[in-house]
C-alpha positions in Angstrom: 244.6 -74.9 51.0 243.7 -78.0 52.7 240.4 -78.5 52.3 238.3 -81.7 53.3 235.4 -83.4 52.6 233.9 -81.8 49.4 236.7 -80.5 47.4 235.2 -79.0 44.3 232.8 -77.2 46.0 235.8 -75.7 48.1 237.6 -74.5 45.5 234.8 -72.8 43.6 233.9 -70.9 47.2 237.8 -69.8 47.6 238.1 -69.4 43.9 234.9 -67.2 44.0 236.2 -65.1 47.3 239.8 -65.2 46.3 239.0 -63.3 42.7 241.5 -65.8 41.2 241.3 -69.2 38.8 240.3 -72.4 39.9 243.4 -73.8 38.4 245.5 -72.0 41.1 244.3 -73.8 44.1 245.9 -77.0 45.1 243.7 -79.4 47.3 246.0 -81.5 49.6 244.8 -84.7 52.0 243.6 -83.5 55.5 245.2 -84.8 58.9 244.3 -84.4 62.3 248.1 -81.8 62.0 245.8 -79.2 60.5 242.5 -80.5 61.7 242.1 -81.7 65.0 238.8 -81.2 65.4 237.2 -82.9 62.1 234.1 -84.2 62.8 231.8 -86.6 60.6 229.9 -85.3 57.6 226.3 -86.6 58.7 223.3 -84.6 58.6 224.1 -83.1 54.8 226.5 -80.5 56.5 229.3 -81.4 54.8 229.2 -78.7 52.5 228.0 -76.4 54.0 230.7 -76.7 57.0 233.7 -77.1 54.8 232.3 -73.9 52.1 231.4 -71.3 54.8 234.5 -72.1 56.8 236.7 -71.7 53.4 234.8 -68.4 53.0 235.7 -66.8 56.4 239.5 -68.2 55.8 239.1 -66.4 52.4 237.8 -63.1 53.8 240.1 -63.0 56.7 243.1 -63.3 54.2 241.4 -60.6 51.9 241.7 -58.4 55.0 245.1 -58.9 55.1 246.2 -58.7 51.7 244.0 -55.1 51.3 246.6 -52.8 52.0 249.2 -54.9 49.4 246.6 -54.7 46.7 245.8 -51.1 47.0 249.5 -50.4 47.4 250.2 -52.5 43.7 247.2 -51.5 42.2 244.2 -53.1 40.4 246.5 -54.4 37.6 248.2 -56.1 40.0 247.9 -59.9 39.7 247.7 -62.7 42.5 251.0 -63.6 42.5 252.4 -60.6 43.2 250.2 -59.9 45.6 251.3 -62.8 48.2 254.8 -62.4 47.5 254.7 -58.8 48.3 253.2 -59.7 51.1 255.4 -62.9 51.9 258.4 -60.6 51.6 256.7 -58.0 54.4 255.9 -61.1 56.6 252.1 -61.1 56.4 250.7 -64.5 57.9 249.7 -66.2 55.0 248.0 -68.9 57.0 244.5 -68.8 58.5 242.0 -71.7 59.9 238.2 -71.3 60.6 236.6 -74.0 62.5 232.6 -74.6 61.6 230.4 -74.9 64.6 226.9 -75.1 65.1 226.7 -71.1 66.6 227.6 -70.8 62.3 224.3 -72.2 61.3 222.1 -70.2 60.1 217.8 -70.9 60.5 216.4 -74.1 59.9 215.3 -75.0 56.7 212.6 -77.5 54.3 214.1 -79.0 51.7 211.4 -80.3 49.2 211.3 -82.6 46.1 208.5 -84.5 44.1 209.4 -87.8 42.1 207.5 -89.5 39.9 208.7 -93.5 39.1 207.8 -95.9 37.0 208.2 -99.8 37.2 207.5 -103.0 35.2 207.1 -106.4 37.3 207.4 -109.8 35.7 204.9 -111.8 37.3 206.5 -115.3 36.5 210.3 -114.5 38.1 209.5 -111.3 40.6 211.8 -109.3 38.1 211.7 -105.9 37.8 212.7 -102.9 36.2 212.7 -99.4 37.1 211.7 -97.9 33.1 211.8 -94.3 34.4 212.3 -91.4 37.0 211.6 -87.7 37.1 212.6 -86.0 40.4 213.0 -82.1 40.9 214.3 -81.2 44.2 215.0 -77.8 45.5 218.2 -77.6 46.0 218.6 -73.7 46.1 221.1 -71.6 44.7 223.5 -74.3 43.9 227.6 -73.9 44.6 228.1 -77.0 42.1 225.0 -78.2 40.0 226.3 -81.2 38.7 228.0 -82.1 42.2 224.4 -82.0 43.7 222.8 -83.8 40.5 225.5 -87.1 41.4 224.7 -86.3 45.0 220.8 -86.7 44.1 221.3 -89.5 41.5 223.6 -91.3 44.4 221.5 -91.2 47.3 217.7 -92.0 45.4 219.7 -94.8 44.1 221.1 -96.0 47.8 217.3 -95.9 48.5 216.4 -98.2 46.0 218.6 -100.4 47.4 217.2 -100.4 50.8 213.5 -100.5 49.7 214.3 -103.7 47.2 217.5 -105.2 47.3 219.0 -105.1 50.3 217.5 -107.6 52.8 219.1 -108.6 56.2 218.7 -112.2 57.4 219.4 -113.9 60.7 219.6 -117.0 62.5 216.4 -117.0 64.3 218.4 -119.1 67.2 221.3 -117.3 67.7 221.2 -113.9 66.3 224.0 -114.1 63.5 223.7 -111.8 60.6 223.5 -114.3 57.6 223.4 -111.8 54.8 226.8 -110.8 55.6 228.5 -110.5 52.2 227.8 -109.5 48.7 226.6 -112.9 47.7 223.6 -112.8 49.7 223.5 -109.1 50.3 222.4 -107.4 47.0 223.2 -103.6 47.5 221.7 -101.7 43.4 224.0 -102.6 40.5 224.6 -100.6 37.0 221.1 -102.1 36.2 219.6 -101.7 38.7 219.2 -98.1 38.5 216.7 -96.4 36.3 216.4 -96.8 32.6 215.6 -93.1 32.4 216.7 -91.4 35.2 215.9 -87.5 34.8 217.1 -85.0 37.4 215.6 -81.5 37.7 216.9 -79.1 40.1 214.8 -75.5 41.1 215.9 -73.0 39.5 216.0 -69.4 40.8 215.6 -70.8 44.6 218.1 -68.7 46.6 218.1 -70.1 50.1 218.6 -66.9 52.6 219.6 -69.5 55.3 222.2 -71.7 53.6 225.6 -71.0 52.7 225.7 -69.0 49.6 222.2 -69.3 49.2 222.3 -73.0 48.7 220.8 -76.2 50.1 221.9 -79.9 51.1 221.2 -82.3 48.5 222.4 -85.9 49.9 220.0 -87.5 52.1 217.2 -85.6 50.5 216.6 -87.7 47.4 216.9 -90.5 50.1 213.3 -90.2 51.1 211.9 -89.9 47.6 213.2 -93.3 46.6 210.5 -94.9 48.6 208.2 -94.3 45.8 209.6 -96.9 44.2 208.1 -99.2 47.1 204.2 -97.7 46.1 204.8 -98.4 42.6 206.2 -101.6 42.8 203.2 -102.5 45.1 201.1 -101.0 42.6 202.0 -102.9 40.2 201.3 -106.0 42.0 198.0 -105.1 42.9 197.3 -104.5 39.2 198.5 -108.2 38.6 196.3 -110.0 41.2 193.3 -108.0 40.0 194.2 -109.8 36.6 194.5 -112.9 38.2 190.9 -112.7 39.7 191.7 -111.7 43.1 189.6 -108.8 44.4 190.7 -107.6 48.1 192.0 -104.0 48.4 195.2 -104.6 50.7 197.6 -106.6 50.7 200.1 -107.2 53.7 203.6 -107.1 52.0 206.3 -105.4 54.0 209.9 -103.9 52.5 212.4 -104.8 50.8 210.9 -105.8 47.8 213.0 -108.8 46.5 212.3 -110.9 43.6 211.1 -113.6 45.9 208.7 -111.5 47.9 207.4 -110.0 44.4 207.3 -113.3 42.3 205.5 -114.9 46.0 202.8 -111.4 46.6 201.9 -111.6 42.5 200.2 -115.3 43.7 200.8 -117.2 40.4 199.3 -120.6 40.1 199.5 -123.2 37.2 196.1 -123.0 36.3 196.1 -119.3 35.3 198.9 -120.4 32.6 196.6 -123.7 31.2 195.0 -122.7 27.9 191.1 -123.1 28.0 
């Protein structure tokens, strides 16, 4: 099998459709020789391409196996099923190609998250304490694939939303944040002290492949909560410091400079009375 981009998902589908162990299928590196018309993985369709096509190769080479099986009998076991087959010069070989005409209905994906930060008004630190996030993911082909995949992608957010600022030269145009030591994508701590993932369960999704649902870019969207609490958070400090309006103009990312500069520390809130 050559199968291409989401391997362990592949295997479980022609595992599951095959009847046989996962141990038994090999998963090999994909060229344009037996893909020419591999296309990008954007949209959260990667899975969903790559399974259903693997399901269609699967039942098509069901098809042609049937009349070896029923001639060797249930106890039969793989094995001797292709070689019989081999030996009477059944095409062993069969390629689907995933096209849009394959999708099935559109369909919402939901999710709630609930995050929880700490500022520290003197250095625009902060810390992300905790997470809870449950996202529908339906019936799922791999749960803990989907769990990295959520994990993954709230955690690319959280880049974007704090860490990840782009400068230029106002006079000519020239990215200046242009490597990683001015470009600050998340590090191991930046992500979430506790970081708990909840997936539905019993969600069967009649319009996704297998009954399942994308779970990339998804989590993507929650991760802007960690914007509100963060802002939150700041609000809570200039009340302390004796400022009273209601909004406050402060635009992501939210570095440590913008933070430490919207939490409007002065000296004389430090001086002891």
């Amino acid at each position: 099998l050559f199968l291409h981009p989401r391997p362990l998902q592949a295997v479980q589908v022609a595992a599951k459709f095959l009847g046989i162990e996962m141990e038994m299928i090999t998963v090999k590196p994909l060229t344009a020789f037996e893909s020419p018309n591999n296309s990008k993985t954007g949209g959260c369709q990667g899975t969903d391409s790559v399974c259903y096509a693997v399901m269609m190769c699967c039942q098509e080479l069901n098809r042609r196996l049937a009349p070896y099986k029923k001639k060797l009998g249930k106890s039969a076991d793989w094995k001797s099923i292709v070689k019989t087959a081999d030996s009477a010069r059944v095409n062993l070989h069969h390629s689907y190609m995933f096209t849009p005409k394959d999708q099935g209905k559109p369909f919402d994906i939901c999710g709630v998250v609930a995050t929880e930060v700490e500022i520290d008004v003197l250095t625009g630190q902060y810390q992300i304490c905790r997470v809870d996030l449950l996202e529908d993911a339906g019936q799922c082909i791999s749960p803990e694939v989907d769990i990295g995949q959520i994990e993954g992608s709230f955690v690319m957010g959280l880049g974007y939303y704090t860490s990840e600022e782009l400068v230029y030269n106002r006079e000519t145009g020239a990215l200046l944040t242009n490597r990683t030591w001015n470009y600050n994508p998340p590090g191991a701590k930046d992500i979430p002290a506790d970081f708990r993932i909840t997936l539905r369960k019993k969600a069967f999704n009649p319009d996704g492949v297998l009954g399942s649902k994308a779970t990339g870019e998804p989590a993507f969207c929650l991760s802007c909560s960690v914007v509100f609490a963060i802002r939150n958070a700041i609000m809570s400090a200039r009340r302390n410091a004796g400022l009273t309006e209601t909004w406050l103009e402060l635009n992501p990312p939210y570095t440590v400079e913008k933070i430490w500069l919207a939490c409007n520390n002065t000296l004389d809130a430090y001086k002891l009375q």
